[in-house]
Residue frames relative to the residue before (quaternion, step in Angstrom):
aa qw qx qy qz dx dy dz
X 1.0000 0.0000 0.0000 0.0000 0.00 0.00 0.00
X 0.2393 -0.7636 0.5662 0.1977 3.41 -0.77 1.18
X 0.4946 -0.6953 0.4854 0.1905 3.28 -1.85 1.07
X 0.2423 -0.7475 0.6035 0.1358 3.59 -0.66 0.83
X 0.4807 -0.7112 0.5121 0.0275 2.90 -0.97 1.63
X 0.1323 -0.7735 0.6054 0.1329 3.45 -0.31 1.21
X 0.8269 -0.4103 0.2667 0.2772 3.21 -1.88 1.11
X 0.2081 -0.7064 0.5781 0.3514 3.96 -0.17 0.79
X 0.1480 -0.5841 0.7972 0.0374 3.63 -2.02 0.28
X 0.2834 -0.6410 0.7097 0.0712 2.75 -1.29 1.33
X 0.5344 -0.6267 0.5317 0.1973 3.38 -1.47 1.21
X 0.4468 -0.6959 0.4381 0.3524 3.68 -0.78 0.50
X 0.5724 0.6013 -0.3224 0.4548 3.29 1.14 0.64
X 0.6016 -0.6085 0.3740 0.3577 3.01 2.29 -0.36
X 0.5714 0.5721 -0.3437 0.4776 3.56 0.88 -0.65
X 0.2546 -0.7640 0.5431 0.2377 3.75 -1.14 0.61
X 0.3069 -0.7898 0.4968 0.1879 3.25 -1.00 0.75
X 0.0232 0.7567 -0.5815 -0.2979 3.65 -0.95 -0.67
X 0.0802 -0.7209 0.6879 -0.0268 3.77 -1.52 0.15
X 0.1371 0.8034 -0.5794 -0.0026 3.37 -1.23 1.09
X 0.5756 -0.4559 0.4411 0.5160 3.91 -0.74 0.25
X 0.3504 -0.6815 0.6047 0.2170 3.22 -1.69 0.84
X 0.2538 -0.7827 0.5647 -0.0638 3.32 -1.13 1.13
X 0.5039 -0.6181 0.5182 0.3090 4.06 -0.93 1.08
X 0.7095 -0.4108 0.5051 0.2698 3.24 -1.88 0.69
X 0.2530 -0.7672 0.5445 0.2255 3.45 -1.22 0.30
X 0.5194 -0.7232 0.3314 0.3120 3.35 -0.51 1.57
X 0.0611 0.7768 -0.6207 0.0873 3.77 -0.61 1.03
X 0.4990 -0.7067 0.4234 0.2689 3.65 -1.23 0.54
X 0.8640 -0.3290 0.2731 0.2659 3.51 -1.70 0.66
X 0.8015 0.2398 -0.0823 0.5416 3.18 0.97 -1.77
X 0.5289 -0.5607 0.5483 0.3245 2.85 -1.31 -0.73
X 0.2462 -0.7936 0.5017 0.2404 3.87 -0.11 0.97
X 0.5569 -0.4802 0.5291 0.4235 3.07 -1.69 1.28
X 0.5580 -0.6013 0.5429 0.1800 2.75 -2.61 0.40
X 0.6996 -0.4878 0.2054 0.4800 3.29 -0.60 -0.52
X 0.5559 0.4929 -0.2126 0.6346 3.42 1.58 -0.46
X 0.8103 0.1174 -0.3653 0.4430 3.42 0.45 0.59
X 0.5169 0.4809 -0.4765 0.5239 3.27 0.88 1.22
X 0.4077 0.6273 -0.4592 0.4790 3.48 1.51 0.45
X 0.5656 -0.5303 0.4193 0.4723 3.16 1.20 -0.97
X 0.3472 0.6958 -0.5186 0.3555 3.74 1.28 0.09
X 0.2374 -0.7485 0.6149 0.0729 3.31 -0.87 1.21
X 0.4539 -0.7589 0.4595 0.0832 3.50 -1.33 1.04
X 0.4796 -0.8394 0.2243 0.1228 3.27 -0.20 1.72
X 0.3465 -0.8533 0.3247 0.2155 3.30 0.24 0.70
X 0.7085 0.2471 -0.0306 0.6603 3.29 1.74 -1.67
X 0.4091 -0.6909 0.5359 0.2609 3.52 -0.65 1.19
X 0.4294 0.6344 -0.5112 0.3896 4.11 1.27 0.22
X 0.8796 0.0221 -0.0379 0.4736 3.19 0.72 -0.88
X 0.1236 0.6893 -0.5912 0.4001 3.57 1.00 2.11
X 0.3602 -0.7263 0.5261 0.2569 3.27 -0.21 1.22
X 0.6506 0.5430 -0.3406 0.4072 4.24 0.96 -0.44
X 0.5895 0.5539 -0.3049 0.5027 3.89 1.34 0.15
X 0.4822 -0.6885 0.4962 0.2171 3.78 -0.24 1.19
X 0.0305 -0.7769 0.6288 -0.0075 3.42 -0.62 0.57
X 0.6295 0.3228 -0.3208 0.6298 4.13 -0.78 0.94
X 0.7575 -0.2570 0.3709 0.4718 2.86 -2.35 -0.79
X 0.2555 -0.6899 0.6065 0.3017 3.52 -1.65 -0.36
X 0.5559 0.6072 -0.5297 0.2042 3.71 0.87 -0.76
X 0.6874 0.4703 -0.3694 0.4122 3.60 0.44 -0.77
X 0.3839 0.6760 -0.4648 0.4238 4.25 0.89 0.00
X 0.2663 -0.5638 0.7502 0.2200 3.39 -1.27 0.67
X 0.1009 0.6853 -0.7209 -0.0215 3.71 -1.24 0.95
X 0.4203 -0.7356 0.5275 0.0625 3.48 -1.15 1.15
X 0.5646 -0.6865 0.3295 0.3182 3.33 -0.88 1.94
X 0.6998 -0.4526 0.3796 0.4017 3.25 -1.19 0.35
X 0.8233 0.2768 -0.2581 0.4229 3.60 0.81 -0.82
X 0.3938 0.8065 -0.3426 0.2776 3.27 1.43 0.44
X 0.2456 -0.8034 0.4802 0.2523 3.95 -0.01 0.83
X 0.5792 -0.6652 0.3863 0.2699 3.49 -1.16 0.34
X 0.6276 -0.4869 0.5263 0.3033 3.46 -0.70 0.15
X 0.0782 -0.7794 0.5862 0.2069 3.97 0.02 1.13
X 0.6051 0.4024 -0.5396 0.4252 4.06 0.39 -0.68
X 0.5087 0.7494 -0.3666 0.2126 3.80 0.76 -0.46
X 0.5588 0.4987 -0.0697 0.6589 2.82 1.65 -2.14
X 0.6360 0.4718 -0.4162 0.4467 3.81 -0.09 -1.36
X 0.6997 0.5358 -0.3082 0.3583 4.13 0.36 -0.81
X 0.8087 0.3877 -0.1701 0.4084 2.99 1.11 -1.40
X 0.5753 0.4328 -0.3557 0.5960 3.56 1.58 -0.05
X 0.7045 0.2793 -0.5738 0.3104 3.78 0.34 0.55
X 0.4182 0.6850 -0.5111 0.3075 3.21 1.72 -0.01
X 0.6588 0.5802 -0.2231 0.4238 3.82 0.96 -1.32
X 0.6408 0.5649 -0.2696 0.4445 3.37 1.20 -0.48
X 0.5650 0.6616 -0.2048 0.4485 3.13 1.65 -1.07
X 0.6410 0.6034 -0.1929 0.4335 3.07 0.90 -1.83
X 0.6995 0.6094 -0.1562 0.3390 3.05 0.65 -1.66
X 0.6127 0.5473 -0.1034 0.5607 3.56 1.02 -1.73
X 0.7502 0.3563 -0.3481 0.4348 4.04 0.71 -0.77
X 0.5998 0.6227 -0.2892 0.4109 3.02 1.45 -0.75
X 0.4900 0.6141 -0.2372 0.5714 3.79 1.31 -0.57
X 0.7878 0.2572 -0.2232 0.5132 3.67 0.63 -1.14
X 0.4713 0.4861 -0.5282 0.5123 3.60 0.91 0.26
X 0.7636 0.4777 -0.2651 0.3443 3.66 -0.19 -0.90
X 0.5337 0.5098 -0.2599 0.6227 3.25 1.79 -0.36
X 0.7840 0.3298 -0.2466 0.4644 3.33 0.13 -0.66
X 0.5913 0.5327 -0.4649 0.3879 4.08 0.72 -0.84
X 0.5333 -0.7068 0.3985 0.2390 3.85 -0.87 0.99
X 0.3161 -0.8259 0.4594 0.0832 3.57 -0.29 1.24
X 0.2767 -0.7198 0.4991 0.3952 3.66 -0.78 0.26
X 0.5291 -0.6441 0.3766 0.4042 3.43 -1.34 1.04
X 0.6763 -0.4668 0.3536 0.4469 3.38 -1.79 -0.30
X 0.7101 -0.4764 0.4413 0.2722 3.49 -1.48 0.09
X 0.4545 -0.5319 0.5844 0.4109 3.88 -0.50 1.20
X 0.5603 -0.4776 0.6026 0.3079 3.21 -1.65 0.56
X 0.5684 0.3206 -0.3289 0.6826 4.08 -0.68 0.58
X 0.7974 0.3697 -0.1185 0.4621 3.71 -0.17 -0.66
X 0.0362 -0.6784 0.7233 -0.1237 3.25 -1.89 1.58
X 0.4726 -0.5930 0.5727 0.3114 3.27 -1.56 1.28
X 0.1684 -0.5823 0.7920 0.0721 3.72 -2.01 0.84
X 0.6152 -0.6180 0.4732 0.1252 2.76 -1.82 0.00
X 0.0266 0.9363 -0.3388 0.0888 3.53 0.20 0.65
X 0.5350 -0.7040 0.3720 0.2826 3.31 -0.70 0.79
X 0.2605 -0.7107 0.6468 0.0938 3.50 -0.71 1.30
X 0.6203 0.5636 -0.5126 0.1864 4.09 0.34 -0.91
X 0.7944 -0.2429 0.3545 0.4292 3.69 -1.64 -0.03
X 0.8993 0.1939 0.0436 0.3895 2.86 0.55 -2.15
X 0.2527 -0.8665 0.3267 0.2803 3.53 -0.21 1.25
X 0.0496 0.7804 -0.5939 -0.1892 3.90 -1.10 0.28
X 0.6447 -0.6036 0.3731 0.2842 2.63 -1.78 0.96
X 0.0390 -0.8004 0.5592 0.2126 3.98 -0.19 0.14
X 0.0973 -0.7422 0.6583 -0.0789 3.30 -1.36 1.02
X 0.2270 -0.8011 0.3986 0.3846 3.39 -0.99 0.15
X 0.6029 0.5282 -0.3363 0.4945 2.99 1.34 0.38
X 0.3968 -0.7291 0.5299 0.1735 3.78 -0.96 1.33
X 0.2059 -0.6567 0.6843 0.2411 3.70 -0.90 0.63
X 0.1045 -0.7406 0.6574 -0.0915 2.64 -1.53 0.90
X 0.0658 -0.8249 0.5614 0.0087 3.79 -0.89 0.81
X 0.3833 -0.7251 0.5484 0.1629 3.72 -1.62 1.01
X 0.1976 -0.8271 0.5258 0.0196 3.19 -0.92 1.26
X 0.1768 -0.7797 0.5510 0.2390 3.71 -0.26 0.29
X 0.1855 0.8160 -0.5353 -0.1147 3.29 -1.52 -0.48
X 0.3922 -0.8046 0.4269 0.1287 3.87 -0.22 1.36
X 0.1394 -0.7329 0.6383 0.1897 3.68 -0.16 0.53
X 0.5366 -0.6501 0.4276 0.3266 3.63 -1.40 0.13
X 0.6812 -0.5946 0.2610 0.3381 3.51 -0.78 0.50
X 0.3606 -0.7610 0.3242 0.4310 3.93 0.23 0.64
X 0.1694 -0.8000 0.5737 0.0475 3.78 -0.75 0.49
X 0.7299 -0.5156 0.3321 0.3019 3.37 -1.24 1.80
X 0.6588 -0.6150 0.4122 0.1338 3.25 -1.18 0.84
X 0.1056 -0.7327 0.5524 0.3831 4.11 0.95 -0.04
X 0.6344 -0.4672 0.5591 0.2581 3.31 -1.68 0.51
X 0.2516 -0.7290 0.5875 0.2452 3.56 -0.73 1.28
X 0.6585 -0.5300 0.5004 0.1870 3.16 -1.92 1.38
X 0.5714 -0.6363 0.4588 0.2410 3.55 -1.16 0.68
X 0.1744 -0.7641 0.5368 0.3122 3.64 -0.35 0.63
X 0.2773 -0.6352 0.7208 -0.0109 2.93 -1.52 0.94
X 0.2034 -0.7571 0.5715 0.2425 3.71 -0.54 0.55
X 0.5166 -0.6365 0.4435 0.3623 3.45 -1.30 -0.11
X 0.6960 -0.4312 0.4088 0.4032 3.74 -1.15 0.91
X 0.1981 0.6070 -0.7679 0.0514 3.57 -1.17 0.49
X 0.8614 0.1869 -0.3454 0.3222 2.94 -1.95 1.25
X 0.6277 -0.6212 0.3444 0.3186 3.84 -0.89 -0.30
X 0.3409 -0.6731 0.5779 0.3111 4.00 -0.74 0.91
X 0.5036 -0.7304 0.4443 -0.1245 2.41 -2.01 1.63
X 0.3327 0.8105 -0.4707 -0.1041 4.14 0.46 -0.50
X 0.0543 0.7352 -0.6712 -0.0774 3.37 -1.65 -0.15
X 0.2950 -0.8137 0.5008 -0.0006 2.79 -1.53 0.93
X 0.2563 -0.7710 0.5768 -0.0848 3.33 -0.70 2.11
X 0.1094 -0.8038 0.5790 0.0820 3.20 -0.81 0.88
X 0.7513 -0.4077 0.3068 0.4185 3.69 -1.40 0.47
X 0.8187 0.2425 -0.2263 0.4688 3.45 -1.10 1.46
X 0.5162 0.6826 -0.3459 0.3847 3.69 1.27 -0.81
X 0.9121 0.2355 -0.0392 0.3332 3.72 1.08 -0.85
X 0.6653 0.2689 -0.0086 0.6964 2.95 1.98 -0.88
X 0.1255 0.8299 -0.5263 -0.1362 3.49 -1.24 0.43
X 0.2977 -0.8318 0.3384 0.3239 3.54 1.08 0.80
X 0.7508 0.3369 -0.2995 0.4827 3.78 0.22 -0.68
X 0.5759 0.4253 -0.4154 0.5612 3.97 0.88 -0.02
X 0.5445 0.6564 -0.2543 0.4560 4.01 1.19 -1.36
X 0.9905 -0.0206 -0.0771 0.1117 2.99 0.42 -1.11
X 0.0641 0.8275 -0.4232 0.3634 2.94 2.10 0.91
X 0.7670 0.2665 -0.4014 0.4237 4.20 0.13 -0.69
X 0.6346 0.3967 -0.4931 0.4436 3.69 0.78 -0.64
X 0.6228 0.3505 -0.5071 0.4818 4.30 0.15 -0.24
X 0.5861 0.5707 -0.4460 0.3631 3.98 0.59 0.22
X 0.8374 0.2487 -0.1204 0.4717 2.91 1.01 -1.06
X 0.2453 0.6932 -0.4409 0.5148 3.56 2.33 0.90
X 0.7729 0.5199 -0.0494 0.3604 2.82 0.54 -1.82
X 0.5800 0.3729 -0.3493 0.6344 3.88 1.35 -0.90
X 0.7138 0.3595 -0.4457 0.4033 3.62 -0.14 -0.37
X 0.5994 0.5307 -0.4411 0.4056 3.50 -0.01 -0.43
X 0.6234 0.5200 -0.4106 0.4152 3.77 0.90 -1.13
X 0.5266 0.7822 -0.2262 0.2443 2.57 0.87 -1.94
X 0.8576 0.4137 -0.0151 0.3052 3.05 0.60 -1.91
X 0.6460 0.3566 -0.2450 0.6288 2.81 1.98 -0.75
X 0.3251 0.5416 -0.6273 0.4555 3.87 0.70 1.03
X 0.7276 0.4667 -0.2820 0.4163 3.17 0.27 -2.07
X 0.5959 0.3888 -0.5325 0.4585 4.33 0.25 -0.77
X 0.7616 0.5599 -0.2985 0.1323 3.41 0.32 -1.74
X 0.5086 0.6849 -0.1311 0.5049 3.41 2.52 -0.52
X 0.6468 0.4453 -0.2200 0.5787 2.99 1.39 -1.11
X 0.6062 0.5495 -0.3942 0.4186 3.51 0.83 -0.63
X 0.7967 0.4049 -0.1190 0.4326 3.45 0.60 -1.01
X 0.5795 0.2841 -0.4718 0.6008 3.54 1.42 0.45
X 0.6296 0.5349 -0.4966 0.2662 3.97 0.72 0.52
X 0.5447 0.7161 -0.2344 0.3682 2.40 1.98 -0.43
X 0.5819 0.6121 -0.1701 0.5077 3.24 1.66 -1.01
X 0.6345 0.4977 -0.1017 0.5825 3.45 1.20 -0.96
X 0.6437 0.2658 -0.4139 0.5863 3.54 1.31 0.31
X 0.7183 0.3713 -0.3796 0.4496 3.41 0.41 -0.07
X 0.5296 0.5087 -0.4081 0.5424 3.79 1.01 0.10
X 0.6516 0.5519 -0.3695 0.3664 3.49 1.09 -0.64
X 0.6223 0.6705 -0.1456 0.3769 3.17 1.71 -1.68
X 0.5620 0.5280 -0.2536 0.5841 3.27 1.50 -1.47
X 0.6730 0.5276 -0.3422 0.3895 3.65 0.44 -0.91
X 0.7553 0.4683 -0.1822 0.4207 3.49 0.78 -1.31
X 0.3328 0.7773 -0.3416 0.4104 3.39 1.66 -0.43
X 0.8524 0.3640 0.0374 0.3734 2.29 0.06 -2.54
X 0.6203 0.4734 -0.3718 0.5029 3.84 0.96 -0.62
X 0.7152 0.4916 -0.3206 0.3796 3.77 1.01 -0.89
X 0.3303 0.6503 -0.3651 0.5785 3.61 1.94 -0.19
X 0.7979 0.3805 -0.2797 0.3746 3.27 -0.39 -1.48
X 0.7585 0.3977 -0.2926 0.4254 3.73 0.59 -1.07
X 0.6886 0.3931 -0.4436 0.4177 3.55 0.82 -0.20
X 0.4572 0.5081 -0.4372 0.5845 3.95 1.75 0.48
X 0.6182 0.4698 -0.4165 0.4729 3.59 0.65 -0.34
X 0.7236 0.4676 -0.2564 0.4382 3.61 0.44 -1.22
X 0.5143 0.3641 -0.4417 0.6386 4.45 1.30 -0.59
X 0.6302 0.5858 -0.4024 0.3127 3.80 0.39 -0.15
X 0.7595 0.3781 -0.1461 0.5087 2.97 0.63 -1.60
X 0.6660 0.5040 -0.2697 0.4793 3.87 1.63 0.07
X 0.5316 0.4897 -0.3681 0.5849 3.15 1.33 -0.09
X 0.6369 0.4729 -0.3484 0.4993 3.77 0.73 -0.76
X 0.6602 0.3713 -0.4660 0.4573 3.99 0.71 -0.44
X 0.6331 0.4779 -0.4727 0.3838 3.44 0.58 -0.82
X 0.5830 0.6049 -0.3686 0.3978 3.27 0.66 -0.77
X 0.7369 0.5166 -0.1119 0.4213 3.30 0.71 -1.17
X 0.8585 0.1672 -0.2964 0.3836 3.31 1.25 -0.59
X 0.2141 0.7695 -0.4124 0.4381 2.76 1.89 0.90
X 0.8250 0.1817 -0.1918 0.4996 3.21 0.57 -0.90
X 0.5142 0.6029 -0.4085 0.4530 3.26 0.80 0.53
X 0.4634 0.6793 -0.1839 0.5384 3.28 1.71 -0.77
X 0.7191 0.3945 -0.1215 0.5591 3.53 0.52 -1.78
X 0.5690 0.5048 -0.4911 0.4246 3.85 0.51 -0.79
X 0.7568 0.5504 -0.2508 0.2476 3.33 0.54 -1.70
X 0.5769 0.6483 -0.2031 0.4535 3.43 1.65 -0.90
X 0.5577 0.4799 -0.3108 0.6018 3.44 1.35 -1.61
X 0.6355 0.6134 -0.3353 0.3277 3.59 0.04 -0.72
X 0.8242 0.2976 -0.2331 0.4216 3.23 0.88 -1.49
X 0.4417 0.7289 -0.3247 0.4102 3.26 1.67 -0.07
X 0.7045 0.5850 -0.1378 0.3775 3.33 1.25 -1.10
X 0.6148 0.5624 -0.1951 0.5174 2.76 1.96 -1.01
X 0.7136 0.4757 -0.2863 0.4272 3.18 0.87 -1.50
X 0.6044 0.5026 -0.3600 0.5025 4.04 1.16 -0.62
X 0.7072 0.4806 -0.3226 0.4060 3.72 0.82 -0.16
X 0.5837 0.6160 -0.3017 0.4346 3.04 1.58 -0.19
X 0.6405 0.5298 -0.1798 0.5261 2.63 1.10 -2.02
X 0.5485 0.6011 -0.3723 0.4463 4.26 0.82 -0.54
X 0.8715 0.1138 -0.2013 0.4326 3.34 0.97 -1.34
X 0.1356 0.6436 -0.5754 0.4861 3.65 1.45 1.15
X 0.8676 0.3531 -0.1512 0.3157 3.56 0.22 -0.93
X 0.5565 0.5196 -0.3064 0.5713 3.19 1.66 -0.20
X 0.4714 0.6797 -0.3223 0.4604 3.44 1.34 -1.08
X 0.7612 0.4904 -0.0815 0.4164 3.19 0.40 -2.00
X 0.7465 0.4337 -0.1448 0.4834 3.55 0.52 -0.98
X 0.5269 0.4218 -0.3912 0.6257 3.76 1.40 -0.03
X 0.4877 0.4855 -0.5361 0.4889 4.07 0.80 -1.08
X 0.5740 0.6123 -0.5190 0.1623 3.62 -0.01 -1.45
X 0.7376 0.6486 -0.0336 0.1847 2.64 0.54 -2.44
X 0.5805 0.6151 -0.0809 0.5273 2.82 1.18 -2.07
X 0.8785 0.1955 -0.1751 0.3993 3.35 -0.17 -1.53
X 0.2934 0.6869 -0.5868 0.3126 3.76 1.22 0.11
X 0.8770 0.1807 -0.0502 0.4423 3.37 -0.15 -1.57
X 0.5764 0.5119 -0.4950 0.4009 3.96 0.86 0.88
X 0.5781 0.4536 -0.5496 0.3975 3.85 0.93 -0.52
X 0.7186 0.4749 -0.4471 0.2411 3.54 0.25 -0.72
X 0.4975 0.6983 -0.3161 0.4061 3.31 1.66 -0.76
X 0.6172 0.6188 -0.1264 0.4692 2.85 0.73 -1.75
X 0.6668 0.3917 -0.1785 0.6084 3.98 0.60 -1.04
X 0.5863 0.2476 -0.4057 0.6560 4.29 -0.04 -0.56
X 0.6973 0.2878 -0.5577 0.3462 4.12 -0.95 -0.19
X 0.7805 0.4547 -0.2845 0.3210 3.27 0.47 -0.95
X 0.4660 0.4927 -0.4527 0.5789 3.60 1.59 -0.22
X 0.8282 0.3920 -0.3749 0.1408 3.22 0.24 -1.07
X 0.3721 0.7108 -0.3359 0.4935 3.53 2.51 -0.23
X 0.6727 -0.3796 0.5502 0.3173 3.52 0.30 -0.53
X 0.7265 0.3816 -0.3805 0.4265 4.02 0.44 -0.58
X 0.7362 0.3109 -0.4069 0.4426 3.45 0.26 0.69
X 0.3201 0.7125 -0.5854 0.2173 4.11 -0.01 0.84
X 0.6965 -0.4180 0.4709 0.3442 2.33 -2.33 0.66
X 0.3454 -0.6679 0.4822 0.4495 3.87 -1.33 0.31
X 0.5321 0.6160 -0.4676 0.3447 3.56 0.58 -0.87
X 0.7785 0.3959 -0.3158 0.3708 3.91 0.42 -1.74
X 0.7267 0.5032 -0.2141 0.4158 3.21 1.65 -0.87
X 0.4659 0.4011 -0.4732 0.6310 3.96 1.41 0.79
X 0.5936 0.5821 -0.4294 0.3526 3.76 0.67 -0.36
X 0.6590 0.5970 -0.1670 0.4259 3.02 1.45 -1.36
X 0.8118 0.1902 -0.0723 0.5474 3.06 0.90 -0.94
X 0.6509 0.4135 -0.3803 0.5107 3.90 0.70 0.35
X 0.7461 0.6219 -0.1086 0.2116 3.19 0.84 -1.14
X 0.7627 0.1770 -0.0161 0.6219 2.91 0.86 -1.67
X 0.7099 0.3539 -0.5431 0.2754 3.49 0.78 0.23
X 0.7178 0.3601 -0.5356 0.2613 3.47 0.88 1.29
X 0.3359 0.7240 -0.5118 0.3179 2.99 1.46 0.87
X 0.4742 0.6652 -0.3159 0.4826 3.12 1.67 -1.04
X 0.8795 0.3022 -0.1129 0.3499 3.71 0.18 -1.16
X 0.4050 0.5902 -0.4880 0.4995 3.42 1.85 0.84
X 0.7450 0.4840 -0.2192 0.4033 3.36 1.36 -1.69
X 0.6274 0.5605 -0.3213 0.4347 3.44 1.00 -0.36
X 0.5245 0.5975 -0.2692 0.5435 3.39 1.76 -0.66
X 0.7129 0.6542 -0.1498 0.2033 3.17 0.85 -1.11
X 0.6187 0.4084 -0.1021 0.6633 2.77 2.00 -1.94
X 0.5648 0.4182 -0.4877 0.5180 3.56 0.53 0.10
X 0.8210 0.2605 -0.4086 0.3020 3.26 -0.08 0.24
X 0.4252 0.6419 -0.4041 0.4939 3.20 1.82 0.10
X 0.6605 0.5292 -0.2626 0.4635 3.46 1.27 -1.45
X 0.6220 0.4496 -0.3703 0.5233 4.07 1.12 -0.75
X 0.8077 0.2259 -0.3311 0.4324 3.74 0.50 -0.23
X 0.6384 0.3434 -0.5391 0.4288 3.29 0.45 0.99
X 0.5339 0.4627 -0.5192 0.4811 3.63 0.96 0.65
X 0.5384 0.4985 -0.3737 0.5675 3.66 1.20 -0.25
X 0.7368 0.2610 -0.4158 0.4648 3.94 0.14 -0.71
X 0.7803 0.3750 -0.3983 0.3031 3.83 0.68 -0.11
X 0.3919 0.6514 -0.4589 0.4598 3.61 1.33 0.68
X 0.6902 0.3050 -0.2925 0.5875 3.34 1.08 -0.96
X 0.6005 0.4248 -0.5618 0.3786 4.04 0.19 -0.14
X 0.6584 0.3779 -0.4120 0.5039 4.02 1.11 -0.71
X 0.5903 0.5090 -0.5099 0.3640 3.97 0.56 0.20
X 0.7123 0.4444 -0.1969 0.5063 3.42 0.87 -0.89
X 0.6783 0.4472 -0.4095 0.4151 3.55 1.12 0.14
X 0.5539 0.6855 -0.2382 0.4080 3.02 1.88 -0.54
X 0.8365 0.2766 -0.2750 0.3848 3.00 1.15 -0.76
X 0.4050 0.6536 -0.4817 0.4204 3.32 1.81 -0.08
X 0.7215 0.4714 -0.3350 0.3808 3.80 1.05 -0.54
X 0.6166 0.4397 -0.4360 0.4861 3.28 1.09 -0.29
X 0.9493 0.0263 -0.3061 0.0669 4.12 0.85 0.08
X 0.1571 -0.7909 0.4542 -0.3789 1.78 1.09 2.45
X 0.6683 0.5049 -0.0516 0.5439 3.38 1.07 -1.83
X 0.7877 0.2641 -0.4243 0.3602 3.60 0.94 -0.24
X 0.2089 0.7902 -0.4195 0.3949 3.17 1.99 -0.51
X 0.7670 0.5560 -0.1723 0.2699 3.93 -0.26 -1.98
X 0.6952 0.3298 -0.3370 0.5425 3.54 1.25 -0.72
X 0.6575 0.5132 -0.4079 0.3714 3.76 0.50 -0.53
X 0.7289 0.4954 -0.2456 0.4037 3.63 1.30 -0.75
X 0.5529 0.4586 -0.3696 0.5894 3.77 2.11 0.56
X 0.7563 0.3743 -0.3407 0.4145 3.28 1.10 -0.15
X 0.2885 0.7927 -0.3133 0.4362 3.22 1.58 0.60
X 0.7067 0.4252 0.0221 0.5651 2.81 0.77 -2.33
């Protein structure tokens, strides 16, 4: 179904639009139809081992054509009648190779053994249990002493008494030289004893004399602390003495400026405050402050009302002069027209 283009309109903004009628799918099939090369009969390779389109060996020495390079049509045209060829002999083999006929009706081909040698075939394997008992292990025997074997020829001789040994001639140099060492040895202990012996009492004298010295070192090294905190003692005193006389120096300077100072302020100090008000008489000071301020506020009462009745007696002297003047003024015209 063809689409009908619907009239374009340009947006008032200029932009172009477009717009077309909607239209159904076109009805097309599941698969995919074979091409034309495989309706020739080109069979589809299953194992890429033996796709005839998969390089197989070395490649550097291959001519491989650029990507934008076109083929060679007499190239192609060759190699598709070669495949066609192939394809076509392969057809007349399968035709010609002898087929077994069909099966009598009632009747079906099996399979059967063609080899030399015939076996039975089953699907089950026989199979048989075999036992077998070994013997019980038994103790090692004790291995036999070796004894080599005699080589060469037995020998004897005969020594009679005295021929080799004579103990009391034999052994007179070894008790000599038993007997010198042993002294020997007890000199050398009896030497060693007696220079440890010396060496304790040189030690003793020594330890004496070092335990002397350290108990003269130690009345030393105690006489020097007393000493030490004796005068360390006495510094501390001289000190506090020094302090307590510097104090007691400026206690008295302190004290002797107060003198001074406060000589000529109590009296000061006493005229301001008389002259503030914090020292009065009580009597002048309840007058002052009970007294005259309500004498004050009787007399001030007082002249106000003196001061309200003489603004009252001189309203009425200026009323009563007013009107004596007004007929006074009317009097004057009646007494020319009289005359």
């Amino acid at each position: 179904m063809t689409s009908v283009l619907q009239p374009q309109k340009e947006a008032p903004n200029g932009t172009y639009t477009f717009a077309s009628r909607p239209r159904p799918v076109q009805n097309r099939t599941k698969y995919r139809e074979p091409t034309a090369e495989q309706s020739d009969g080109q069979s589809n390779y299953g194992n890429i081992m033996y796709d005839r389109r998969v390089v197989r060996g070395n490649t550097y020495a291959q001519h491989i054509l650029p990507v934008a390079a076109q083929p060679d049509p007499i190239e192609v045209q060759r190699q598709l009648e070669s495949r066609r060829r192939s394809v076509a002999r392969k057809r007349a083999m399968e035709q010609f190779r002898p087929r077994t006929p069909e099966a009598l009706e009632g009747r079906k081909h099996i399979d059967v053994q063609t080899e030399l040698y015939l076996e039975e075939l089953n699907d089950r394997v026989e199979d048989t249990s075999v036992e077998c008992q070994t013997d019980a292990f038994l103790d090692k025997p004790a291995t036999p002493l070796f004894i080599p074997a005699k080589s060469g020829k037995d020998v004897a001789t005969q020594i009679e008494e005295g021929e080799l040994f004579d103990f009391d001639m034999e052994v007179r140099p070894v008790l000599e030289v038993l007997v010198g060492k042993t002294v020997e040895q007890a000199l050398l202990e009896v030497m060693e004893e007696e220079e440890l012996a010396s060496l304790r009492a040189q030690q003793r004298a020594f330890e004496e004399l070092r335990n002397a010295e350290l108990v003269e070192v130690q009345r030393l090294e105690e006489q020097e602390r007393r000493h030490r905190e004796e005068k360390e003692r006495r510094i501390t005193q001289q000190r506090e003495v020094l302090k307590k006389e510097m104090e007691t120096a400026d206690k008295i300077a302190a004290r002797t400026f107060a003198q001074h100072y406060l000589a000529d302020l109590l009296p000061s100090v006493y005229t301001t405050l008389r002259e503030h008000g914090y020292f009065y008489d009580p009597v002048e000071r309840d007058i002052e402050t009970g007294f005259l301020p309500w004498l004050m506020a009787h007399v001030v009462n007082t002249l106000e009302k003196r001061y309200v009745a003489r603004a009252v007696l001189d309203m009425l002297i200026h009323d009563v002069t007013q009107k004596r003047l007004e007929l006074f003024q009317q009097m004057q015209p009646h007494d020319h027209s009289s005359q």
